[in-house]
N, C-alpha and C positions, 0 to 999 in steps of 0.2 A: 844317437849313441849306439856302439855297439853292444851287444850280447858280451855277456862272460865266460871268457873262454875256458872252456874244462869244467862250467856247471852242468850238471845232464837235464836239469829241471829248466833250461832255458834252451829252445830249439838255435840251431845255427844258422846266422844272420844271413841270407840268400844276397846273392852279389849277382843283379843279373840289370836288364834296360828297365824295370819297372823300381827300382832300386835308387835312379836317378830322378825319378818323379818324386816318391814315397818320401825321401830324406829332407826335400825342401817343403816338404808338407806335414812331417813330424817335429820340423823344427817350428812350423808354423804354430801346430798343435802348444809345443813350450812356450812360442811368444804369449800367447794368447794366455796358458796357464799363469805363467810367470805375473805377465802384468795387472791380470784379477787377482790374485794374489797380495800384490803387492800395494791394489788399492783395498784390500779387507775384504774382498769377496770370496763368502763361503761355498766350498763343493765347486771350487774352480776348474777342477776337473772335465767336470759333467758338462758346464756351459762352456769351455773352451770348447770341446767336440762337437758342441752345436754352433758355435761363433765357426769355426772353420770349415762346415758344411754349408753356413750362409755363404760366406765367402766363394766358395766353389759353385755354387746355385749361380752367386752375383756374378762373377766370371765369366759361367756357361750361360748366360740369360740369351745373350743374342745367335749364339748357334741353336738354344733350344728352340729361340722361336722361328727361326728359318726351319728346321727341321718339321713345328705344327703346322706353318702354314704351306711349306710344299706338300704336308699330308691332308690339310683341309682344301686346299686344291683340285687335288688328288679325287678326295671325297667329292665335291662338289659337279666336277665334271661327269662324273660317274654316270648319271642318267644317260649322257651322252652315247659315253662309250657302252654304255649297253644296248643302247640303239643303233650302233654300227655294228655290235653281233648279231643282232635281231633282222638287220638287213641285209649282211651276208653270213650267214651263218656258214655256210659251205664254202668261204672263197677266204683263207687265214692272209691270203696275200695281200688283199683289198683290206681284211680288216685292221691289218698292219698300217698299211698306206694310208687311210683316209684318222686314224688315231694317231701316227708322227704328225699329220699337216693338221688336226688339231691340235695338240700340245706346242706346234709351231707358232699356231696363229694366234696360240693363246699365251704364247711366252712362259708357260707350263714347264718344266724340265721337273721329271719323273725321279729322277737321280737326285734330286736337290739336298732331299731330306737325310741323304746316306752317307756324306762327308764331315756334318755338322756331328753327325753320332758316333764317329769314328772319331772325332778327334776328341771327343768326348769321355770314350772309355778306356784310355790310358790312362786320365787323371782319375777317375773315381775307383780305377785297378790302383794304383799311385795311393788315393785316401784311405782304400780296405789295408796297404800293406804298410801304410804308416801308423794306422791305428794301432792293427795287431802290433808292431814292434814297438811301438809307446806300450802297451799292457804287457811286453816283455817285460821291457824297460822301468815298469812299475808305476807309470805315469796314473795311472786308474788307481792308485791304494786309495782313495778316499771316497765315504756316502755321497746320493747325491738325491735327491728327493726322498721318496720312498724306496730306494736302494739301498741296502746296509755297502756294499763297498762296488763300487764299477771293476774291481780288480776280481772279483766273484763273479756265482761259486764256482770258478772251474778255470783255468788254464787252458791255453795254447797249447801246450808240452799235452797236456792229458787229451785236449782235444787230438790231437795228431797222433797220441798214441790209444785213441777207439773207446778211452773211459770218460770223453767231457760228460755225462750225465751221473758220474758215479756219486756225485750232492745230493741225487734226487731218491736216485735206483741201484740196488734193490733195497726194501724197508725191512725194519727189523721187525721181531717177534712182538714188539708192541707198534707197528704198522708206524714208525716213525723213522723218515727219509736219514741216510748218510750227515746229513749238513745238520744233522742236532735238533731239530725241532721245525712243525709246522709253519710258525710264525716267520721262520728266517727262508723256511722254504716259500711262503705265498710269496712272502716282497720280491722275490725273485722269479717267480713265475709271472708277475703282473705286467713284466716286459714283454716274453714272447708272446703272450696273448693279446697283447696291442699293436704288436707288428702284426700278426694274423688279422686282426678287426681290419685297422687302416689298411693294410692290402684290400682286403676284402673291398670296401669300399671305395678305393679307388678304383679296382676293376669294375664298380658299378657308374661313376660317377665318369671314367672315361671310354664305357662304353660304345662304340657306333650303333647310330637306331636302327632299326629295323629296315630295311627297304624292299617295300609290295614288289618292285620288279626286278630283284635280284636275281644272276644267273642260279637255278639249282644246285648245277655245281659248286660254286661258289658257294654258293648258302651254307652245304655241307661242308664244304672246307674249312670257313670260318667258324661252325658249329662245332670242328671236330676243336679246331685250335682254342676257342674258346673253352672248351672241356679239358680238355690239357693243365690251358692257363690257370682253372679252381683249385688243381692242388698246389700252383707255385706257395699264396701264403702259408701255406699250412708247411710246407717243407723249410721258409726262412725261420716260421715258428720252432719248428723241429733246429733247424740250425742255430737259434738263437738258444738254447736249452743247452749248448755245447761248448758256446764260447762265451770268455767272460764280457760282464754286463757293458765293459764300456762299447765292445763293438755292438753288443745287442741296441743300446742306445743311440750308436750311427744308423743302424738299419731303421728304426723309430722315425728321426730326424728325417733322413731323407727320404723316406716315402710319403710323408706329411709335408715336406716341403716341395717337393715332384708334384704332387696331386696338385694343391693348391696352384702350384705354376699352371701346369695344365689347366687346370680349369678355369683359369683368367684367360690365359691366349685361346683353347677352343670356344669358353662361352662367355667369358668376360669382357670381349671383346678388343683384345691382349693382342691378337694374330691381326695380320689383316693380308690374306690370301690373293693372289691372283686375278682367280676367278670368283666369282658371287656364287652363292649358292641357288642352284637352279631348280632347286624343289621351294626353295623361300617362297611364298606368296608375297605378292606387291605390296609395298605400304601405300595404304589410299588417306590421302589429306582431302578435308572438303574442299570440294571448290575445283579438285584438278582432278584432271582426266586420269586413267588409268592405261598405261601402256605397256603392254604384254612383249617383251624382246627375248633375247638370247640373252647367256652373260658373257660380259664386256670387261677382260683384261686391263689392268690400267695401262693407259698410253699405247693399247694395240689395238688388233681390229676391232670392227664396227659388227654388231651384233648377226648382220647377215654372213659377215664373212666368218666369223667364228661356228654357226650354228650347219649353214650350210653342207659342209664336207663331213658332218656325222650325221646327218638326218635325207639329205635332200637323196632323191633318187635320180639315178638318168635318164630322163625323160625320153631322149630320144635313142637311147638303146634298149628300153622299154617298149615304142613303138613300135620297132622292126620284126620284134619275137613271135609276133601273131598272140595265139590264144596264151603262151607263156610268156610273152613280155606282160600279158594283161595281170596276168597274177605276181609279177614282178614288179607291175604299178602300183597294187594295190599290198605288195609289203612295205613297199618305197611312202603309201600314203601311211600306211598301219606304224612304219618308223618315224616317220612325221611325226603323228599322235604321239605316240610313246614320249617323244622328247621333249621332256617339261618346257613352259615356257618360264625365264625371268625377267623383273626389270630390270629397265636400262639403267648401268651404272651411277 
């Protein structure tokens, strides 16, 4: 539906390519209101916004999972590729070379995980701008759990004009908030404090481990971005304090439903990547031998030819150096070492 034209308390309805996404997903937002509705279900509101984020979850399920497991791929080789720094450190050219003819041999493509996410964030740009114009549109007037109204306490229009907190702040002479009283204020603060937790927690639970042979560089990059990343929740917090509750309650949904995915495909066994994991230790059954290999692509090379062109040295350009090809051997052996071994597929 459109805005009303000449009301000032309702911002003007933006006509642009995310516009096109947004409207067949506001109408979706109505289907879904309309027909709980129409079977007796109360606070239809609240659950259409979460019926139509499943929806959008269920959609994007197989790009999401392309996108984890070209990045647990990624992960996984990683020993590898840190052994072909460690064996040329000084030669970027070789290190290029012999990391394309691994990602070749491994049927790897580094790029894989960046198309699936692109196509990704038009739609959920498309669900943020059908929301807010459903709570133009009034679609949020109704409680929904412990929420007195998803259409609260605050507007879009006040949002964009710098007062969305003016419910909370500043209190009066008897230290009681704009919005009339504590009580109406907690129910409304019990939101953005649950997007902050479940952020919270997802950043812990999608964590990357640790790894003893990490470049330093590296280490510090991912340490800086990692610090970064601790104030995201606390800013959607802040953001959700601004606008009214029903988009507060998408932010809720989908980061609870996000984690959850993720953590089935990285550790639920959801993904099923490329490569094996090459730090994995072997599973030993009694009875059978244990065999220490490379890992093994499905339906590509054979463990030697996969491992070889990140680890193996040149033996016989090694040879000819004299006393510096000898310590050229023995980075070529110490790169060996370094690179874990796993089972065969």
């Amino acid at each position: 539906a459109a805005a009303v034209a000449g009301d000032p308390s309702i911002p003007e309805r933006k006509v642009d390519w995310i516009a096109r996404v947004a409207d067949p997903l506001e109408d979706l937002l109505r289907f879904f209101q309309d027909r709980l509705h129409d079977v007796g279900v109360e606070q239809a509101a609240g659950w259409s916004i979460i019926a139509v984020i499943l929806v959008i979850k269920l959609v994007t399920y197989p790009t999401t999972k392309t996108t984890v497991e070209s990045s647990l791929a990624q992960q996984n080789l990683k020993p590898i590729l840190d052994a072909i720094k460690r064996r040329y450190p000084n030669n970027k050219e070789k290190q290029q070379a012999e990391t394309s003819k691994l990602y070749r041999e491994t049927g790897v493509n580094p790029l894989a995980g960046c198309l699936p996410s692109l196509i990704q964030l038009p739609i959920f740009w498309g669900l943020y701008r059908a929301l807010q114009n459903a709570s133009e549109d009034n679609l949020f007037s109704e409680p929904f759990l412990w929420i007195p109204d998803l259409a609260g306490p605050t507007t879009a229009a006040a949002r964009q004009a710098g007062t969305g907190m003016a419910w909370l702040l500043p209190l009066d002479d008897n230290n009681v908030p704009p919005i009339g009283d504590w009580d109406t204020a907690a129910r409304y603060l019990v939101l953005p404090v649950l997007i902050v937790v479940v952020q919270l927690i997802s950043q812990e639970v999608l964590k990357q481990p640790d790894d003893p042979n990490e470049d330093p560089e590296e280490k510090q990059k991912r340490e800086t971005t990692q610090q970064v990343l601790k104030f995201l929740p606390f800013m959607l917090g802040y953001f959700a304090l601004n606008v009214p509750s029903g988009l507060g309650l998408y932010w809720f949904s989908n980061s609870v439903s996000t984690t959850l995915i993720q953590a089935y495909l990285r550790y639920g066994g959801g993904a099923n990547p490329l490569v094996a994991d090459v730090m994995k230790p072997p599973t030993v059954s009694y009875g059978c031998a244990i065999r220490t290999t490379t890992p093994v692509p499905r339906g590509a090379a054979s463990p030697e030819q996969v491992a070889a062109p990140a680890v193996a040295a040149d033996g016989a350009a090694a040879a000819e150096g004299g006393g510096a090809s000898d310590a050229e051997g023995s980075d070529a052996e110490s790169a060996t070492e370094e690179a874990p071994a796993a089972p065969a597929a």
